[in-house]
C-alpha positions as CSV (number, residue, x, y, z in Angstrom):
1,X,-30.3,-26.3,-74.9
2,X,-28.9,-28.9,-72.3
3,X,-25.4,-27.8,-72.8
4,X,-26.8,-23.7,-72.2
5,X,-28.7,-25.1,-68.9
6,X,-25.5,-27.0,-68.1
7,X,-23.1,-23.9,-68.4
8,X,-25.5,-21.9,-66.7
9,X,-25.6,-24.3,-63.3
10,X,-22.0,-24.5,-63.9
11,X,-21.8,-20.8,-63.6
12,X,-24.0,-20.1,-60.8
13,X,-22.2,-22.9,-58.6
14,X,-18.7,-21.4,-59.3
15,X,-20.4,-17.9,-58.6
16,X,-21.6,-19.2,-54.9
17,X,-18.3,-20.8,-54.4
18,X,-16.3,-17.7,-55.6
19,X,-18.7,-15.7,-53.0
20,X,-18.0,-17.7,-50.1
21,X,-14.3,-17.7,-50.4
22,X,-14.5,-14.2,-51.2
23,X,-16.7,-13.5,-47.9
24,X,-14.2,-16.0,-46.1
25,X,-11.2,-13.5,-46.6
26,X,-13.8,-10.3,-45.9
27,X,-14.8,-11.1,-42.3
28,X,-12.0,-11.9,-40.2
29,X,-12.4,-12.7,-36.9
30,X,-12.0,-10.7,-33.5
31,X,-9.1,-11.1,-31.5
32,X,-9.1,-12.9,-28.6
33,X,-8.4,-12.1,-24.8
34,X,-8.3,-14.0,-21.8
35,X,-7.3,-13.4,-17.7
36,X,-3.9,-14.5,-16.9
37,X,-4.3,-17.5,-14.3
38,X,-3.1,-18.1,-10.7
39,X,-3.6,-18.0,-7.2
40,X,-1.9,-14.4,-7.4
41,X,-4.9,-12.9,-9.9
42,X,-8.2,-11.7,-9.7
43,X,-9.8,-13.2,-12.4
44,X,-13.6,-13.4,-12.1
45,X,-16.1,-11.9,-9.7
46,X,-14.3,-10.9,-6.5
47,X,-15.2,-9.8,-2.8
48,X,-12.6,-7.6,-1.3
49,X,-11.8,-5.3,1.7
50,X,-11.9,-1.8,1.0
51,X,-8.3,-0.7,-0.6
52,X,-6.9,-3.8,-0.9
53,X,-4.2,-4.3,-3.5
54,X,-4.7,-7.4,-6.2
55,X,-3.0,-8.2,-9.0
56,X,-4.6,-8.9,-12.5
57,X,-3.3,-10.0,-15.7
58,X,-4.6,-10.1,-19.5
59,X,-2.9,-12.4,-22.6
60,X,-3.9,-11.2,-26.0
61,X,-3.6,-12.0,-29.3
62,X,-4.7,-11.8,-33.0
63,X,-6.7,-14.1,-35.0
64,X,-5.9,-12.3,-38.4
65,X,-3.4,-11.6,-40.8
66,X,-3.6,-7.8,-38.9
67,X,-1.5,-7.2,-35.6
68,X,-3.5,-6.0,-32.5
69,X,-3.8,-2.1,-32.2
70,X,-4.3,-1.1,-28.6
71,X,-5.4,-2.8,-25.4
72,X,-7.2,-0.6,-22.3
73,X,-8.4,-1.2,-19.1
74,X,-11.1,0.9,-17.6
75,X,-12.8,1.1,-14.1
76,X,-15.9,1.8,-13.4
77,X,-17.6,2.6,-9.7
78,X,-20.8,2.2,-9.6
79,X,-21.9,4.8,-7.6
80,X,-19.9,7.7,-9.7
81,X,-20.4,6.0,-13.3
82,X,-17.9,7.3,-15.3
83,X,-15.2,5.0,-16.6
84,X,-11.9,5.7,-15.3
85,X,-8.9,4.9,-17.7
86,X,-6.0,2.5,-16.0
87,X,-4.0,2.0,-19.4
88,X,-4.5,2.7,-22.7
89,X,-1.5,1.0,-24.7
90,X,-1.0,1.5,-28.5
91,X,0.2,-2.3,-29.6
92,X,1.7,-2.8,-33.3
93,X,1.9,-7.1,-32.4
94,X,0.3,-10.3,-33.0
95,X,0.2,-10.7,-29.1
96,X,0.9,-9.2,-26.0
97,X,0.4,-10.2,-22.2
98,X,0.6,-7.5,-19.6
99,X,0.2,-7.5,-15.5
100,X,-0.3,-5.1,-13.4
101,X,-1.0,-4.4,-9.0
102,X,-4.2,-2.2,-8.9
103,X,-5.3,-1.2,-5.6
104,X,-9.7,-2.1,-4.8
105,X,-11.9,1.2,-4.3
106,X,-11.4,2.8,-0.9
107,X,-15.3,3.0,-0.5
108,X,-17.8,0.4,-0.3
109,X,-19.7,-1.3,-3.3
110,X,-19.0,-2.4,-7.1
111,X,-16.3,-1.9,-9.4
112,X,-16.6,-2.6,-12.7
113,X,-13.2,-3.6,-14.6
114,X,-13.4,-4.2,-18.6
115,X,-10.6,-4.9,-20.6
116,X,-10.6,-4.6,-24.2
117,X,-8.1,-5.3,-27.5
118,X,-8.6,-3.8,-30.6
119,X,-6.9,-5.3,-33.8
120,X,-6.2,-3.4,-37.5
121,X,-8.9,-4.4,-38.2
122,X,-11.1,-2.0,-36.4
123,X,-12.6,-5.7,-34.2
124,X,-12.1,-5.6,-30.5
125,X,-13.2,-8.5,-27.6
126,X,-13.8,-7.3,-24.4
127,X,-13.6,-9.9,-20.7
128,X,-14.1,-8.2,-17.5
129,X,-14.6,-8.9,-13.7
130,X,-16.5,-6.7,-10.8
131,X,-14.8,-6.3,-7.4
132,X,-17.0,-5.5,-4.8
133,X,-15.2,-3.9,-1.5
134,X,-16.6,-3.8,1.8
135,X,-15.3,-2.7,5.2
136,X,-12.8,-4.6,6.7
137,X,-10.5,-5.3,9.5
138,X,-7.9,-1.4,8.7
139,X,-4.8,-3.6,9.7
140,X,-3.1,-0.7,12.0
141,X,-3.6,0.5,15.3
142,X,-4.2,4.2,15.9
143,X,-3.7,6.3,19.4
144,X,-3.7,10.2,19.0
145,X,-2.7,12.3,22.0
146,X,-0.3,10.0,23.1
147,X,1.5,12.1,26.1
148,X,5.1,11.5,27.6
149,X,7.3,13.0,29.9
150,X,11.2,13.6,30.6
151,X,12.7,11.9,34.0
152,X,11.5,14.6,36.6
153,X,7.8,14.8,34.8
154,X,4.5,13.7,36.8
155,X,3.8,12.9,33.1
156,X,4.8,8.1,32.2
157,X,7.7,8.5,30.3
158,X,7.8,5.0,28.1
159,X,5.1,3.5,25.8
160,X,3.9,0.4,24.4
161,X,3.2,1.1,20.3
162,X,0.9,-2.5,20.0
163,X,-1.5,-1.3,22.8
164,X,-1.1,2.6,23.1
165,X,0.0,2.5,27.0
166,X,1.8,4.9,29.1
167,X,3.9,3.6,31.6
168,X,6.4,5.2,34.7
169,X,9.4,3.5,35.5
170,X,8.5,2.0,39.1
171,X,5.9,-0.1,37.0
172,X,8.5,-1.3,34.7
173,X,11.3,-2.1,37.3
174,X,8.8,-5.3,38.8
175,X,6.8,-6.2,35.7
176,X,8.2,-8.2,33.1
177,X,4.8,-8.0,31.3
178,X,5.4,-4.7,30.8
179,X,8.8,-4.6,30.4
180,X,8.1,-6.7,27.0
181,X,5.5,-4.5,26.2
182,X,7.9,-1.1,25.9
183,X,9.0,-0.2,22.7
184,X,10.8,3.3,24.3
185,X,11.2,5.3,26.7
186,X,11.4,9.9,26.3
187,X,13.7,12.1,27.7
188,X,14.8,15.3,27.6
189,X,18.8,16.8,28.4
190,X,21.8,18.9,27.3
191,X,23.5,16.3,25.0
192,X,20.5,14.8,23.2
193,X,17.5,16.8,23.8
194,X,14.6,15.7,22.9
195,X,14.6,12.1,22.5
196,X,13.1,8.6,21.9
197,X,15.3,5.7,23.0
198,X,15.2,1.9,23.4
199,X,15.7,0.4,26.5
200,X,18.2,-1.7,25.2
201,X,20.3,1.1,24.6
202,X,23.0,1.1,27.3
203,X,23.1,5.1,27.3
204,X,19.4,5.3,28.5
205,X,20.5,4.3,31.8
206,X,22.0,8.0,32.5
207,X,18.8,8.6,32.4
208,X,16.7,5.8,33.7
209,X,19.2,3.9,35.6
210,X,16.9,1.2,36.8
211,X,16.0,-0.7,33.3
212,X,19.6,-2.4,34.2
213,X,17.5,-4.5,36.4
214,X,15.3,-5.3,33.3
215,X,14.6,-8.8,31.8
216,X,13.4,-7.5,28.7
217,X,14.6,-4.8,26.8
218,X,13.5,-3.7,23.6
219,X,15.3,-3.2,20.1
220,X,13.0,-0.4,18.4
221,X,14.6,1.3,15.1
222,X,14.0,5.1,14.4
223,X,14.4,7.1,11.7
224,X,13.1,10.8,10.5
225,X,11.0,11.1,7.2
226,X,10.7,13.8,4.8
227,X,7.1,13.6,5.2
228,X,4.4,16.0,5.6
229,X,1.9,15.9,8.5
230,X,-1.0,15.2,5.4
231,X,1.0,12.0,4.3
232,X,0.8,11.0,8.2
233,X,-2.8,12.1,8.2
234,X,-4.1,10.2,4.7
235,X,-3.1,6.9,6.0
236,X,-6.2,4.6,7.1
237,X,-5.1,1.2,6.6
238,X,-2.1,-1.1,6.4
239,X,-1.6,-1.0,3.1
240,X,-0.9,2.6,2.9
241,X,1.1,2.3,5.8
242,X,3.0,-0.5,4.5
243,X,3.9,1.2,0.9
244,X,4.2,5.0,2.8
245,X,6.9,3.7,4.7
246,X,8.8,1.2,2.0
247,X,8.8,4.6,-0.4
248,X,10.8,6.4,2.4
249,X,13.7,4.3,1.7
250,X,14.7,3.8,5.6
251,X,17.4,1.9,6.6
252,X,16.3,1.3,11.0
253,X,20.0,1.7,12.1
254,X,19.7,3.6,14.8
255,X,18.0,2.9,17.9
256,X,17.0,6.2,19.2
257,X,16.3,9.1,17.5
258,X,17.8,12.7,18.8
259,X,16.9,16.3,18.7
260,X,20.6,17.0,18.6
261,X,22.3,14.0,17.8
262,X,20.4,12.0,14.8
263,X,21.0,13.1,11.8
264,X,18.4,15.0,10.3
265,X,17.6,15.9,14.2
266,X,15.3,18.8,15.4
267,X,12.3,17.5,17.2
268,X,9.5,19.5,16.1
269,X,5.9,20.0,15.7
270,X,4.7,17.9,12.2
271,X,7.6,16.2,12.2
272,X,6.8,12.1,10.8
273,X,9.4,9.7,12.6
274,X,9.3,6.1,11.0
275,X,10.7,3.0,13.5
276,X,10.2,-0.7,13.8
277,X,9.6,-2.6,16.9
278,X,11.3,-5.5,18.2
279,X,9.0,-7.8,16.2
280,X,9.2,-6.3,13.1
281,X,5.9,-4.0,13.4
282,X,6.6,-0.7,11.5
283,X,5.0,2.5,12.3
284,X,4.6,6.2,11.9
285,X,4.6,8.7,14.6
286,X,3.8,12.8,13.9
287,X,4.9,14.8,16.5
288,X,2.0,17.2,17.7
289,X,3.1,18.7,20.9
290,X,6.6,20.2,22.4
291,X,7.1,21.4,25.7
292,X,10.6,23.3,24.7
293,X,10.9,25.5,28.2
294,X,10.6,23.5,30.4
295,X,13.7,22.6,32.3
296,X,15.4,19.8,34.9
297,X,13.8,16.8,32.8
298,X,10.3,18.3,33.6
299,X,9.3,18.4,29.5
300,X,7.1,16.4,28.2
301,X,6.0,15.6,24.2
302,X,2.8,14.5,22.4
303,X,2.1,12.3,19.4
304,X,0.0,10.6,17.1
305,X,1.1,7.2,16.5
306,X,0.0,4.4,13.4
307,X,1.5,1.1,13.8
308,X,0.4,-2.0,12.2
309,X,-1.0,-4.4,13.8
């Protein structure tokens, strides 16, 4: 009888032991995923200006004998609710790490960002962060209507792109305030026709003989986009600016641009010129108004203008 009771507590040990190790193997466990680190990363909780870019970064990897499946990233704005896919990559490895530049809502208020990884297992872990945008400082300066005229025009014929001003040539010729402020000067004749020029070009002064006499004369770059007016229109901050103009692929060679001379020319209604000032500022200009019958240098031009600050 002892040796039956014996065999029997032998048995049901071995039976709980077999269980456990047989649970053990059953329930494997989820795979993990964690923010990359770094100055250069949102990773937690983050307040940001409206449309800011920020990077973020995830490093994942499997805790099982079974390679991870797929890793996604969703975004969700509060105020619409539905999730909004970023990425949705099928994975077939025991890890993976992956960056990407997003850019932050262009509206105000919370954005909810989850990232999850899935194993072959069908078990998934999720981390995620909320950016929060609010208004901020747009980064560009913006003057619409900007109006210049040719060398016998009532109309200033040179501007300042960093504060929007007009200015004639008599207030130039004594003011070296201004004179640093004048990114170029618009004219209108036979050989160029319509046309923006820096005033450190030597062949504005057929034209505008008196900047000789000036102690400061700007370098500003031009060059014609592709672009359509809505492009121009769409922008609202610097970042948009920024990237707009990078994806144009310009070279700034040339410090004037021509009607008849640049190359593509034609100064027309709609038309997006790029250029750089002196100090590196970049800017748009969309051409809005021509004044093509006029004659003797008595034409004058309007523009919007975006430059960043």
């Amino acid at each position: 009888m002892k040796n039956i009771t014996f065999l029997l507590g032998l048995a049901i040990i071995l039976g709980i032991l077999i269980s456990s190790c047989s649970k053990t193997e059953e329930d494997p466990t989820d795979p993990k995923i964690s923010f990359m680190s770094g100055a250069e990363y949102v990773n937690n909780d983050t307040i940001l200006p409206v449309s800011t870019f920020f990077k973020v970064g995830f490093n994942a990897s499997s805790t099982s004998d079974k390679d991870l499946s797929s890793i996604k990233l969703t975004r969700t704005y509060e105020i619409i609710g539905n999730p909004e896919e970023v990425f949705n990559f099928t994975l077939s490895s025991s890890s993976f790490s992956f960056d990407t530049t997003l850019a932050a809502h262009p509206n105000e208020g919370d954005e909810k960002f989850i990232c999850t990884v899935s194993d072959k297992n069908g078990l998934s872990s999720s981390v995620s962060f909320t950016i929060t945008t609010v208004a901020g400082d747009p980064g560009i300066y913006i003057y619409n209507d900007v109006n210049l005229g040719s060398f016998n025009s009532n109309t200033n014929s040179s501007f300042a792109s960093i504060t929007g001003q007009t200015f004639s040539q008599a207030e130039a010729l004594s003011d070296t305030i201004v004179q640093q402020k004048i990114d170029w000067c618009y004219f209108d004749g036979d050989t160029y026709g319509h046309t923006l020029m820096s005033p450190v070009n030597d062949e504005i002064l057929n034209v505008y003989d008196s900047i000789v006499s000036w102690d400061y004369r700007n370098n500003t770059k031009f060059e014609k986009t592709t672009y359509e007016p809505g492009i121009f229109d769409g922008i609202e901050n610097s970042n948009q600016l920024t990237v707009i103009i990078y994806n144009a692929n310009l070279s700034f060679t040339s410090n004037f641009f021509s009607e008849k001379l640049s190359n593509p020319g034609e100064f027309e209604v709609n038309d997006i010129i790029a250029f750089q000032t002196n100090k590196g500022k970049r800017g748009l200009i969309k051409v809005t108004e021509v004044n093509p019958g006029a004659t003797n240098g008595e034409s004058t031009i309007k523009y919007d203008l975006k430059v960043l600050k």
